[in-house]
C-alpha positions in Angstrom: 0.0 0.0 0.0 2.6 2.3 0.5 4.5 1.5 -2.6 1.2 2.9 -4.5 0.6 5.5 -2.7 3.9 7.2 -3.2 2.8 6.5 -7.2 1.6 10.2 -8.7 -2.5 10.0 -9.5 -3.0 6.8 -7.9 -5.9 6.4 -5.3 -5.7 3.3 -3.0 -8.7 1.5 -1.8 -8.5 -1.2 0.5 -10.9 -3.6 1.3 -10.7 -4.7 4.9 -12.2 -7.0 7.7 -13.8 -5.1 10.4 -12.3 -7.2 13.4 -8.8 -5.8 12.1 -7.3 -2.5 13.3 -7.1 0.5 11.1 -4.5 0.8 8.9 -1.8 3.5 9.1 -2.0 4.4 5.6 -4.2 7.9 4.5 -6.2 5.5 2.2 -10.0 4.7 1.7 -11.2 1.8 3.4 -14.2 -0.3 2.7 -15.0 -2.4 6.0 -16.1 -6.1 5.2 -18.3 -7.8 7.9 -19.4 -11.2 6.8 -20.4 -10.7 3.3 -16.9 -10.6 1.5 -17.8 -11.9 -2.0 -20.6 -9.5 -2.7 -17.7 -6.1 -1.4 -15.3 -7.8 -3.4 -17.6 -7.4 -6.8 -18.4 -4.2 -5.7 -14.9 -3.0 -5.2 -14.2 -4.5 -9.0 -16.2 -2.1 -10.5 -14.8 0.9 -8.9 -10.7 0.4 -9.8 -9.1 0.0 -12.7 -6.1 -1.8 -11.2 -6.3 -4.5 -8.1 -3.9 -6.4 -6.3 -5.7 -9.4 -4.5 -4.1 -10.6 -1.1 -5.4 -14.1 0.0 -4.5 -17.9 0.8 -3.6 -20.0 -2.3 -5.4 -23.1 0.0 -8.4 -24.4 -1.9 -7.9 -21.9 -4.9 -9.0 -18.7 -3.5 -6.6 -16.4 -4.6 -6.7 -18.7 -8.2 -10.5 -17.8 -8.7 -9.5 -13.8 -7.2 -7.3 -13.3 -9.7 -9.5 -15.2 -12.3 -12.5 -12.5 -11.4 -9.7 -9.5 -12.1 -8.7 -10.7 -15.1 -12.6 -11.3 -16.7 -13.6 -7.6 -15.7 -10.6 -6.6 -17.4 -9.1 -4.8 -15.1 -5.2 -4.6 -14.6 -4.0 -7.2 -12.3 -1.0 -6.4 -10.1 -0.2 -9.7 -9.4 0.7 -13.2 -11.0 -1.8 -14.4 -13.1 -4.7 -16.5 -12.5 -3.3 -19.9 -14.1 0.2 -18.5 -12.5 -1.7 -18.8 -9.3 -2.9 -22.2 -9.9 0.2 -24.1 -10.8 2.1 -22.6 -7.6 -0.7 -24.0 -5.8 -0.2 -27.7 -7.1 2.9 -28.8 -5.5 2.8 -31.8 -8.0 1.8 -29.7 -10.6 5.0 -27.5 -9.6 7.6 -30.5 -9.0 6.4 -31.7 -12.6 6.8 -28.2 -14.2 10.4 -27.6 -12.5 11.4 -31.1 -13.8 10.3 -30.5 -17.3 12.7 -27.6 -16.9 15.6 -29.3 -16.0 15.7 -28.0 -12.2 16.1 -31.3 -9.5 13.2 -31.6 -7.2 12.7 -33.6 -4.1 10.8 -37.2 -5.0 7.1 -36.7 -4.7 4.5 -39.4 -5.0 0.8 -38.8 -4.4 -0.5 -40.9 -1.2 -1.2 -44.6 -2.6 0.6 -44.1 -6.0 4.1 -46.3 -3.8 2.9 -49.1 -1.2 6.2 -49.8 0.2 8.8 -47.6 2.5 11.9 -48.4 3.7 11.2 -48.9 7.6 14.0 -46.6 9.3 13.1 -43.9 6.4 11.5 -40.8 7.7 8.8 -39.7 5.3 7.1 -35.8 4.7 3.5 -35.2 4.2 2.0 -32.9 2.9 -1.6 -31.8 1.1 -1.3 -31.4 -2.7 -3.1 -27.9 -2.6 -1.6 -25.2 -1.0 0.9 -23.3 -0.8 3.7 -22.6 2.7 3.9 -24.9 4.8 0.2 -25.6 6.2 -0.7 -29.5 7.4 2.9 -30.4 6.7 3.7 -33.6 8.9 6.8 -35.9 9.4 5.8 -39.2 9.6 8.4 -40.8 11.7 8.0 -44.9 9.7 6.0 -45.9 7.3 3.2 -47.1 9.7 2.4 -44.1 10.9 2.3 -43.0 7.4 -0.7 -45.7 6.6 -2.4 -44.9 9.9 -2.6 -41.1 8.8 -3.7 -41.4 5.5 -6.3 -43.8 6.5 -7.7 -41.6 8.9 -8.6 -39.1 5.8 -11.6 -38.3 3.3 -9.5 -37.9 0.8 -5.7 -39.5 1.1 -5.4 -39.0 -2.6 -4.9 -35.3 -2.2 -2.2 -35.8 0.2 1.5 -36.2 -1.1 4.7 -37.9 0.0 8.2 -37.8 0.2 11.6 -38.3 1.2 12.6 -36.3 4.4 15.9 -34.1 3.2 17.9 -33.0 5.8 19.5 -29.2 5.6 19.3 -25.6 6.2 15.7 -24.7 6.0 15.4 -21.6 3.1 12.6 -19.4 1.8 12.8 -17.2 -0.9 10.5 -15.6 -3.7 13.1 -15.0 -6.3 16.3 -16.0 -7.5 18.5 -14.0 -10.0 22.0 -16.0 -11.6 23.0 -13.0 -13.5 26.3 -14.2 -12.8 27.3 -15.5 -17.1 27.4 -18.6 -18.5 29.5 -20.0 -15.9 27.3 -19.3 -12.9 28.3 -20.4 -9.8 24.8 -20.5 -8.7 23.7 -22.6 -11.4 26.3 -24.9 -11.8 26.3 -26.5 -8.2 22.7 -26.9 -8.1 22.3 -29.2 -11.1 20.1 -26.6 -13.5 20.8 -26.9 -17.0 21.9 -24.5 -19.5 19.5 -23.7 -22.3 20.6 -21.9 -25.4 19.6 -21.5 -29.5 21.1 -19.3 -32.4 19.3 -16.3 -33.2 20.2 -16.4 -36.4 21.7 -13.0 -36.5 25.3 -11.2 -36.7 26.8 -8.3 -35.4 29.7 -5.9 -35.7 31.2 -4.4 -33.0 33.7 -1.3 -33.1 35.2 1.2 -31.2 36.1 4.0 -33.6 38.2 7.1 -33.1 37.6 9.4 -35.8 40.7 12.4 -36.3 37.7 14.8 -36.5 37.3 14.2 -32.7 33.5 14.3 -31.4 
């Protein structure tokens, strides 16, 4: 919020549950009590640029950017199918494989029958994204006993417990060459084609001077 507000022109509305505190921004505030779908629509038709702020869980923020993107109205965020594959950790895993990037072994609950018994195992709901209703399963039985116990084991997914420094990050930039030492010791590939195209380039110093 106050990234746009220090942007020339631009008026910043902000949709906001009641129970929460005001905000210390100098912006217009449209207090939401239970009925959030129906300010939300309302809200779309009064800007002409949104930025939508909510849990990837069970698609939420997939169909909020979705509903931006059909009123045609700019979206200052990823887009809705963007949204949707970061949600899918299998959809993810499969789309950084493609890629060439090495991913953890994932398996979706029932798709492997058999665990090594000393091998401690991760669990974790396909939807989502963070780090919500992760669990480590300790053997394999406890594994069975846990995916029994759910509606719906086959949205759960499994794998190999990796131990290491824990790290988060949104973004990260190799602009270090062809070489990069960033690249190189984490296995991702390098990708290159011609562009059919030459060039010549000179450094001239001409006895007329400049």
């Amino acid at each position: 919020v106050r990234d746009l507000l220090e942007v020339e022109g631009v008026e910043v509305l902000v949709l906001r549950d009641r129970r929460l505190p005001w905000p210390r921004q100098d912006v217009e505030i449209h207090w939401v009590d239970d009925d959030w779908q129906s300010a939300w629509a309302w809200a779309l038709g009064c800007c002409d640029a949104v930025l939508p702020i909510a849990p990837e869980t069970d698609g939420i923020l997939e169909r909020l950017c979705a509903g931006v993107e059909a009123r045609g109205r700019y979206l200052l965020n990823s887009s809705a199918a963007a949204v949707g594959l970061a949600a899918d950790k299998q959809a993810t895993l499969d789309r950084l494989a493609q890629s060439g990037i090495p991913v953890v072994p994932s398996w979706r609950a029932g798709e492997r029958s058999s665990w090594p018994a000393d091998e401690l195992l991760v669990v974790k709901p396909d939807m989502g994204a963070g780090c919500q209703d992760i669990r480590l399963m300790r053997h394999p039985a406890a594994l069975a006993e846990f995916l029994a116990a759910q509606a719906a084991p086959e949205r759960w997914l499994v794998q190999p417990y990796v131990d290491g420094r824990a790290a988060s990050l949104s973004l990260l930039v190799g602009a270090d060459g062809s070489r990069s030492r960033l690249r190189e010791p984490s296995g991702i590939p390098l990708k290159g084609h011609e562009y059919d195209q030459h060039a010549l380039v000179a450094t001239v110093q001409s006895e007329l001077g400049n």
